[in-house]
Each structure stands twice: as structure tokens, then as C-alpha cells.
C-alpha positions in Angstrom: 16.7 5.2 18.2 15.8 7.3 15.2 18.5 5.5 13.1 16.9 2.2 14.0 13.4 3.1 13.4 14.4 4.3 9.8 16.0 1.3 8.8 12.6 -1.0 10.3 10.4 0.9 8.5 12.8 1.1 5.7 12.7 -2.8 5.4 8.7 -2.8 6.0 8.5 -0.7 2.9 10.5 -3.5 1.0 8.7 -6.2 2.3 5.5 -4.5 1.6 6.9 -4.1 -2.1 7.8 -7.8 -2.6 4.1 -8.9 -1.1 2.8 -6.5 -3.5 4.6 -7.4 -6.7 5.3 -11.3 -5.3 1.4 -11.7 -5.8 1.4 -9.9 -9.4 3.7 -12.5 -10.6 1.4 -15.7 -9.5 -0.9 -16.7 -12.4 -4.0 -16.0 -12.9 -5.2 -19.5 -11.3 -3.1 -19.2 -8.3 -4.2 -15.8 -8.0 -8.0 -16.3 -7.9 -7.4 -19.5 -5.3 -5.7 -17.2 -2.9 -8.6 -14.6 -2.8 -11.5 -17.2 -3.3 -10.0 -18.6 -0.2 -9.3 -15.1 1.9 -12.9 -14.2 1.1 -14.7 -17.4 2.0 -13.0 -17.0 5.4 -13.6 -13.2 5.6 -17.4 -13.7 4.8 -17.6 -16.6 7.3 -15.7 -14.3 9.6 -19.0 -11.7 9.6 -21.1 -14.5 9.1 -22.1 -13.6 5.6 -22.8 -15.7 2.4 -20.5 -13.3 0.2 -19.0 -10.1 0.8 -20.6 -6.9 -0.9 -17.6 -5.9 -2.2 -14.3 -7.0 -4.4 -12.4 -8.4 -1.9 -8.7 -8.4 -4.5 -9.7 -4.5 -4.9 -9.9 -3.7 -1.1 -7.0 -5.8 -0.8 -5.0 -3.6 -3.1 -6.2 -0.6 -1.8 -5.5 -1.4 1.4 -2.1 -2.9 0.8 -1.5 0.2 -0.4 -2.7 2.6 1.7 -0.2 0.6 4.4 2.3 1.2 2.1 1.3 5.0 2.2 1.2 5.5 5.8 4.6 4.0 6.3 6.3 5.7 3.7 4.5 9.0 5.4 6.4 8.0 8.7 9.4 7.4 7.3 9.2 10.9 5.9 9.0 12.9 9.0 11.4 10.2 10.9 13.8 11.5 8.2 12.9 14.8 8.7 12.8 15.6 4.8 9.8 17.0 4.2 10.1 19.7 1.7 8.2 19.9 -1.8 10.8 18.3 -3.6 11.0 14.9 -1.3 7.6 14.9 -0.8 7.0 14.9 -4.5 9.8 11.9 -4.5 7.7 9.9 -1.8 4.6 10.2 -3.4 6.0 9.5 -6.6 7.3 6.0 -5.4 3.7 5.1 -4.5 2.9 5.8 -8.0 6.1 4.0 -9.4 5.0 0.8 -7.2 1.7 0.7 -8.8 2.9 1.3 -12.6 5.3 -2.0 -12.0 2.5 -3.7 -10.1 0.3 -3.6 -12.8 3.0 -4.2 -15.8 4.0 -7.4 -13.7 1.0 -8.4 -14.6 1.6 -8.7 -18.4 4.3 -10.9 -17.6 2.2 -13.0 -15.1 -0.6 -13.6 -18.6 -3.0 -11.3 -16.7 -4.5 -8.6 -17.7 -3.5 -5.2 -16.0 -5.3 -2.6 -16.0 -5.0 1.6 -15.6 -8.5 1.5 -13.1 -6.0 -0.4 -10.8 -3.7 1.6 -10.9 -5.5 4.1 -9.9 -6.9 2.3 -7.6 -3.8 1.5 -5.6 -2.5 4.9 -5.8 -5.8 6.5 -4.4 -5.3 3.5 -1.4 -0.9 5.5 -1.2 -2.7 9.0 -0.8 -4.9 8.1 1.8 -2.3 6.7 3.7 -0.2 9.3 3.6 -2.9 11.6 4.1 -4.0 9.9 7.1 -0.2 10.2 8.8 0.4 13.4 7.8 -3.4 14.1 9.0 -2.8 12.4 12.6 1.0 13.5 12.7 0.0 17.1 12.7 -3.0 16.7 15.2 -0.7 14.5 17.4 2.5 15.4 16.9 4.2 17.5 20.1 3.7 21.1 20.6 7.2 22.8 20.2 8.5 25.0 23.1 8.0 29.2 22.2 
């Protein structure tokens, strides 16, 4: 069972990756069409004329913070959660971003270090949230 949950999650975190760098590499047009569209329908959606906020931004930070979470449950599935590995987990969220953004330069757009930032802040709080839930949740050992 545990074997088989690591290697689902394991793939999630791939697929996450290529959704995340697959819509770097779209052009800038191609880009903007895709999240025109998402945000018309998310406005219409709470019956609204436009949203209040950057819908490409939430997007990434929420992308992210997905990205976070899971790699936060793969983690304690693997039961290697010592200083070292969690430095090496939280490190790939930061690694994901950097090529994220430099895709970008490649793509004619322009990245950007606030982004960055940005989608690493959405990583933290995703693994903050598991680890936050996972010890409020997680079974009491036997004494």
C-alpha cells in the first residue's frame, strides 16, 4: 500500500511539474488567451464583471502550493523527514520555480524574480499546511 501510494504521488509531482513548466513554454499570446479565458469563466462563475485579483498570479501560487502539499505527503509516506531531506524537499520547490521562470526567457517572455517568489511562498504554504494538519491529525502513538 505505502509502496503504491509513493509512486502515485510520485507521478502527481511530475505531472504537476510538466503543467507548470508546459505552460511557461507557450508564448506570450497563447499564454494570455488561456487566462483571459479561465478568468472570464471564473468571474462569470461568482457572477462578477472582473475578478479583484491576478488571476495568472493565484494560479501560480496555487499551483504551487499543490505542489507543496504533495511533496509534504510524500515526505512523511517516506518516512524521511530529517533536516537534511527536508531541506532537499523544500529546495526542489525552489529549484521548480528558478526553471519555471528561466523557461520563460526561452518562451520571449519576460520572467521575473517577484514570481519567483511568488510561487515559492505558494510551496511553503503547502507544505506548511500538511505538516500543520499531519501533526494535528496524524495518530497518537501507543506509550
Amino acid at each position: 500500500m505505502n509502496n503504491r501510494c509513493l509512486i502515485a504521488i510520485f507521478v502527481l509531482l511530475v505531472l504537476i511539474t510538466v503543467f507548470i513548466w508546459g505552460n511557461s513554454v507557450l508564448p506570450t499570446e497563447k499564454s494570455g488567451k488561456l487566462s483571459a479565458g479561465f478568468e472570464e469563466w471564473l468571474a462569470g462563475l461568482f457572477g462578477l464583471e472582473e475578478l479583484p485579483f491576478d488571476v495568472r498570479k493565484a494560479a501560480h501560487f496555487c499551483e504551487y502550493a499543490a505542489f507543496g502539499f504533495l511533496i509534504s505527503v510524500f515526505a512523511v509516506l517516506r518516512k524521511r523527514l530529517t533536516p537534511v531531506y527536508l531541506f532537499c524537499y523544500i529546495s526542489t520547490g525552489l529549484f521548480v520555480s528558478v526553471v519555471d521562470e528561466s523557461i520563460q526567457i526561452l518562451s520571449l517572455r519576460g520572467p521575473m524574480v517577484a514570481d519567483v517568489l511568488l510561487d515559492f511562498a505558494g510551496f511553503l504554504l503547502g507544505f506548511g499546511i500538511f505538516f500543520l494538519l499531519h501533526r494535528i491529525f496524524r495518530p497518537k502513538r501507543a506509550q
